[in-house]
C-alpha positions in Angstrom: 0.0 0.0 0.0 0.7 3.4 -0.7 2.6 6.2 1.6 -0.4 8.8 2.9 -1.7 10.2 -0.1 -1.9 14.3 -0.4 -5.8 13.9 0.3 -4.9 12.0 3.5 -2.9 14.9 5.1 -5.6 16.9 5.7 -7.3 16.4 8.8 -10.6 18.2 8.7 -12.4 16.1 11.6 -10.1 14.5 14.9 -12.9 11.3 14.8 -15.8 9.4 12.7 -18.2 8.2 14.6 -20.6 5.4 12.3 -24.1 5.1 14.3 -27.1 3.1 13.7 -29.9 4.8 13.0 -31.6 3.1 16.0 -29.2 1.5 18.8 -30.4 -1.4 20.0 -27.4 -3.0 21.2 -25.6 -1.9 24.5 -22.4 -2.0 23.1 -19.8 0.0 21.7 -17.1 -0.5 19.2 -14.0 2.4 19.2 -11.0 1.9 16.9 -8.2 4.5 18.5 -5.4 3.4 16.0 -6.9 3.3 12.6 -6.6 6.8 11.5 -4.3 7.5 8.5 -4.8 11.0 8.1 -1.5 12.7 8.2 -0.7 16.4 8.9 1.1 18.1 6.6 3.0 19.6 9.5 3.6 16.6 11.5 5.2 14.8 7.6 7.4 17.4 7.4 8.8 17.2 10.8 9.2 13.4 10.6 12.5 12.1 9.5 11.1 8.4 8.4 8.6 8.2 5.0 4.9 8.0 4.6 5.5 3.9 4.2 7.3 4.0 7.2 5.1 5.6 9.3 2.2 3.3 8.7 3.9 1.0 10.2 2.4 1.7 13.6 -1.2 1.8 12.4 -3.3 -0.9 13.7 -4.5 -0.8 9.5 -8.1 -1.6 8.5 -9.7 -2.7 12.2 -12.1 -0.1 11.7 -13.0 -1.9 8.0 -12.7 -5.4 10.5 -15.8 -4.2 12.7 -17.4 -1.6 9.9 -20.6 -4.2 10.5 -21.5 -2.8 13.8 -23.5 0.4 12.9 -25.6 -2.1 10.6 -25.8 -4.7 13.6 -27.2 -1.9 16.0 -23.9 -0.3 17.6 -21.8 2.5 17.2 -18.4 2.8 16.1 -16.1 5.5 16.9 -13.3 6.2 14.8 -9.9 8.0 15.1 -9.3 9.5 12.1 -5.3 10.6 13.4 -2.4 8.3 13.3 -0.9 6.7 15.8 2.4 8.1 15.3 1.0 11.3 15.6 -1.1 11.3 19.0 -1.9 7.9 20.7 -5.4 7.6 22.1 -5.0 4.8 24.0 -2.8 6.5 26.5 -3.4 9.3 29.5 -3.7 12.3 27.9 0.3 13.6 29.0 2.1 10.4 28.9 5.0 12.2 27.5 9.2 11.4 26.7 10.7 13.9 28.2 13.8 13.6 26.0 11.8 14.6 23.0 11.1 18.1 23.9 13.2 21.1 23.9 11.9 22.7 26.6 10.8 21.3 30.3 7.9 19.8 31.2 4.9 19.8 33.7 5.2 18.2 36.8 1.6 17.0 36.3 3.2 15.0 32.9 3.9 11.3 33.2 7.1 10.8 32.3 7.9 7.3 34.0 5.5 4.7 32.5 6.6 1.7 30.9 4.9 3.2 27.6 6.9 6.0 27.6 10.1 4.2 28.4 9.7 2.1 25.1 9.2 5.2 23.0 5.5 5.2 22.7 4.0 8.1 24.8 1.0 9.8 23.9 3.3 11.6 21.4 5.8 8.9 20.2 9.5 8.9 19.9 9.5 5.8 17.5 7.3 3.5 15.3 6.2 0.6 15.6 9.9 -1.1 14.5 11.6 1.3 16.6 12.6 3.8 14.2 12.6 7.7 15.6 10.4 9.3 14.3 11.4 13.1 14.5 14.2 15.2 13.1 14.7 17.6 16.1 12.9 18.1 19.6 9.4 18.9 19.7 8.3 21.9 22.0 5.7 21.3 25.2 3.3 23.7 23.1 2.8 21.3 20.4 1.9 18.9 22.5 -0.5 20.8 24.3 -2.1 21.7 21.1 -2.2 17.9 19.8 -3.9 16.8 23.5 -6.5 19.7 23.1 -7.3 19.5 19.5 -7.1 15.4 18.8 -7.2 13.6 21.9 -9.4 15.2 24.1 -12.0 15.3 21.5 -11.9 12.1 20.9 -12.6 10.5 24.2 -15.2 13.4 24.6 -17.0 11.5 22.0 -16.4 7.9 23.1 -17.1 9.1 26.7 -20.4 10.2 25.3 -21.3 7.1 23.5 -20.7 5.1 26.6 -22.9 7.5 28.6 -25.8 7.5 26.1 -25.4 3.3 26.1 -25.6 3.3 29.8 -28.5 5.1 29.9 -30.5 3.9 27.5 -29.7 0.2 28.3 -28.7 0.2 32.0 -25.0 -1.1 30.9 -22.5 -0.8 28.2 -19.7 -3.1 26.5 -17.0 -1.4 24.8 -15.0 -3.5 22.6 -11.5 -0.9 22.1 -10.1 -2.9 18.8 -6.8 -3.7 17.6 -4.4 -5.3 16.1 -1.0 -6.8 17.2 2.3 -8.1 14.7 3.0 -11.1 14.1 6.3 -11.2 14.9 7.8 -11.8 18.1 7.8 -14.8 20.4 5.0 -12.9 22.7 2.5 -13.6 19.9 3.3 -17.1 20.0 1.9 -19.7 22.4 4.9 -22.2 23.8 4.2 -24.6 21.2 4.8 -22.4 18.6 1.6 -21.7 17.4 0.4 -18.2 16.2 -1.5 -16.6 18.3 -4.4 -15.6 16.6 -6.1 -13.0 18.8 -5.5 -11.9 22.5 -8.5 -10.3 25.2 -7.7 -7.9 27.6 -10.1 -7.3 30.5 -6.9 -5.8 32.6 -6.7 -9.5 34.4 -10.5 -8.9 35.9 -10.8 -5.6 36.4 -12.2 -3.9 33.6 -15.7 -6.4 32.6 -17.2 -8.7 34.5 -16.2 -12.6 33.9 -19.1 -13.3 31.1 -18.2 -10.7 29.2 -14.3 -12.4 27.9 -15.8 -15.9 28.6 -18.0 -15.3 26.2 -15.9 -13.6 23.9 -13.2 -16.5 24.2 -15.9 -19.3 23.5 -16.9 -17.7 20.7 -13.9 -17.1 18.8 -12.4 -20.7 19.8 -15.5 -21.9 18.2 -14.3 -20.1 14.8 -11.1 -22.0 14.9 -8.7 -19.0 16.5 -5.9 -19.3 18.8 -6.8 -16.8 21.9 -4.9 -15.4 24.8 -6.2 -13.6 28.1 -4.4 -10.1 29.2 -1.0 -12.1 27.5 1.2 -10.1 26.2 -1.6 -7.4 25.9 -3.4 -6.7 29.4 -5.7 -3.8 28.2 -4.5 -0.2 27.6 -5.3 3.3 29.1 -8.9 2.7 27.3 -9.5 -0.4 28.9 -8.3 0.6 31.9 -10.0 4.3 32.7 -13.7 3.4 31.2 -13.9 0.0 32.2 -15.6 0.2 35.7 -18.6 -3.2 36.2 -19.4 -1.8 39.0 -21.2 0.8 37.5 -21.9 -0.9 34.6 -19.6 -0.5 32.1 -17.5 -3.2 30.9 -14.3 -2.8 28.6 -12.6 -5.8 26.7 -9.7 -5.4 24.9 -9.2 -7.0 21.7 -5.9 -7.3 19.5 -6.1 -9.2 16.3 -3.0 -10.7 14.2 -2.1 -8.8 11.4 -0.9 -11.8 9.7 -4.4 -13.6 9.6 -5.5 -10.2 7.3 -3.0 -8.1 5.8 0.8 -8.2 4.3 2.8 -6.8 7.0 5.2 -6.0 4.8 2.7 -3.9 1.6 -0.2 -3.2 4.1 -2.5 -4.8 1.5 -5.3 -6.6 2.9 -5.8 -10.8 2.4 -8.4 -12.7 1.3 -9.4 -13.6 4.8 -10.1 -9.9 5.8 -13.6 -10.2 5.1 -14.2 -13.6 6.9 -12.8 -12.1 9.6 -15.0 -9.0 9.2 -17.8 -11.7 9.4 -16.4 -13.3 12.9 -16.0 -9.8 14.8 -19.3 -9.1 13.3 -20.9 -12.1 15.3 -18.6 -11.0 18.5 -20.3 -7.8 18.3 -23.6 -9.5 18.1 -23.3 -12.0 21.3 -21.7 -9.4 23.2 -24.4 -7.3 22.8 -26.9 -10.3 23.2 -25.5 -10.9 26.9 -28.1 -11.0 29.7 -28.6 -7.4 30.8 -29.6 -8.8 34.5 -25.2 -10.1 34.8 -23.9 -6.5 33.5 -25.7 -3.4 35.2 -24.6 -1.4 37.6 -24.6 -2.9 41.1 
């Protein structure tokens, strides 16, 4: 696939959101790491190419779980790129060593995230590649946070609030996708892995709600994995609360079952699997009420 294209620099909306016209399942699809619309601003200051940059998309999840609107759910959309403002991290998650001047004390410059480069501004892609010429300043972070990120969970905080109240509950499936290389994506016998849950080990949705999701996907012939290597980001983690009733499941798919790795052209299963996470959304949102609302 292609580098951004010059109609893909131009970010005229930070999100998509793709409803139903009538929602009638309590659930919630969000895709944070889909977007591939690339600032002009943010190419230039980049070192690495277009290609390169893709690299850390999590391409075509949104086009995996596009069946949800149809099926009675939103989907929210990030229509920014990874590599230019992460989503699925608190919102100033930040390298310090990235940035000319000093930062905040109220930044969090000690997580594991950010010590591997990938901040809610990252220092390198997904291979490990910097990304940026020079240092950044604080200011453009500031203005990425307000203009991109906090939108964006405006919107999904909004969907989640309008689920809740209509239905008593609300599932949020925040989707991805994982590579496929690497011994973490591989169980001990050397088998792929095909998809991995992340509930945050029990935290973030009660029990039915990955049990479910688990038996359903075994049943279509994948290889799954609880919270292993992939426990549940900042998403997962900050809206997932059963208590009050809503419940947050994590899910990362392998890019080799749909796309080259290599081109970032889909494969022939792409659809098929469009059709399984189509059915996931479906018996998610088909769960008995009476286990999920608030207690």
């Amino acid at each position: 696939m292609d580098a951004p294209s010059d109609a893909e620099t131009a970010i005229d909306r930070v999100y998509d959101i793709q409803a139903p016209q009538e929602q009638t399942l309590p659930l919630v699809v969000a895709s944070p790491h889909s977007g591939r619309f690339y600032p002009p601003e943010f190419l230039a200051a980049a070192r690495l190419d277009g290609r390169t940059l893709r690299k850390s998309e999590d391409a075509f999840v949104d086009e995996i779980f596009a069946a949800a609107p149809r099926l009675g759910a939103p989907l929210l959309r990030a229509l920014f790129p990874r590599a230019f403002l992460d989503a699925n991290r608190e919102a100033f998650e930040l390298d310090p060593e990235m940035f000319a001047d000093s930062l905040p004390a109220y930044v969090n410059t000690r997580s594991p995230r950010v010590a591997a480069g990938l901040g809610t501004i990252a220092r390198v892609v997904a291979n490990g590649e910097e990304i940026y010429r020079g240092k950044l300043r604080f200011a453009e972070a500031v203005q990425r946070i307000a203009r991109f990120y906090q939108p964006y969970h405006a919107a999904l905080k909004d969907l989640i609030d309008a689920s809740t109240g209509r239905f008593g509950h609300c599932v949020l499936i925040d989707s991805h996708s994982m590579p496929s290389a690497g011994s973490a994506e591989r169980e001990r016998d050397g088998r792929r892995v095909d998809l991995v849950l992340g509930d945050c080990f029990g935290s973030a949705c009660a029990p039915v709600v990955i049990d479910t999701a688990e038996r359903l996907l075994r049943s279509k012939g994948y290889t799954v994995n609880r919270n292993a290597p992939y426990a549940g980001g900042f998403t997962t983690r900050h809206y997932g609360r059963p208590r009050t009733g809503v419940h947050a499941l994590q899910i990362e798919i392998n890019r080799d079952l749909y796309m080259d790795e290599a081109t970032l052209d889909r494969l022939p299963f792409l659809p098929t699997l469009a059709e399984h996470m189509a059915e996931l959304v479906t018996t998610l949102g088909a769960i008995d009420g009476g286990l999920l609302r608030r207690r």
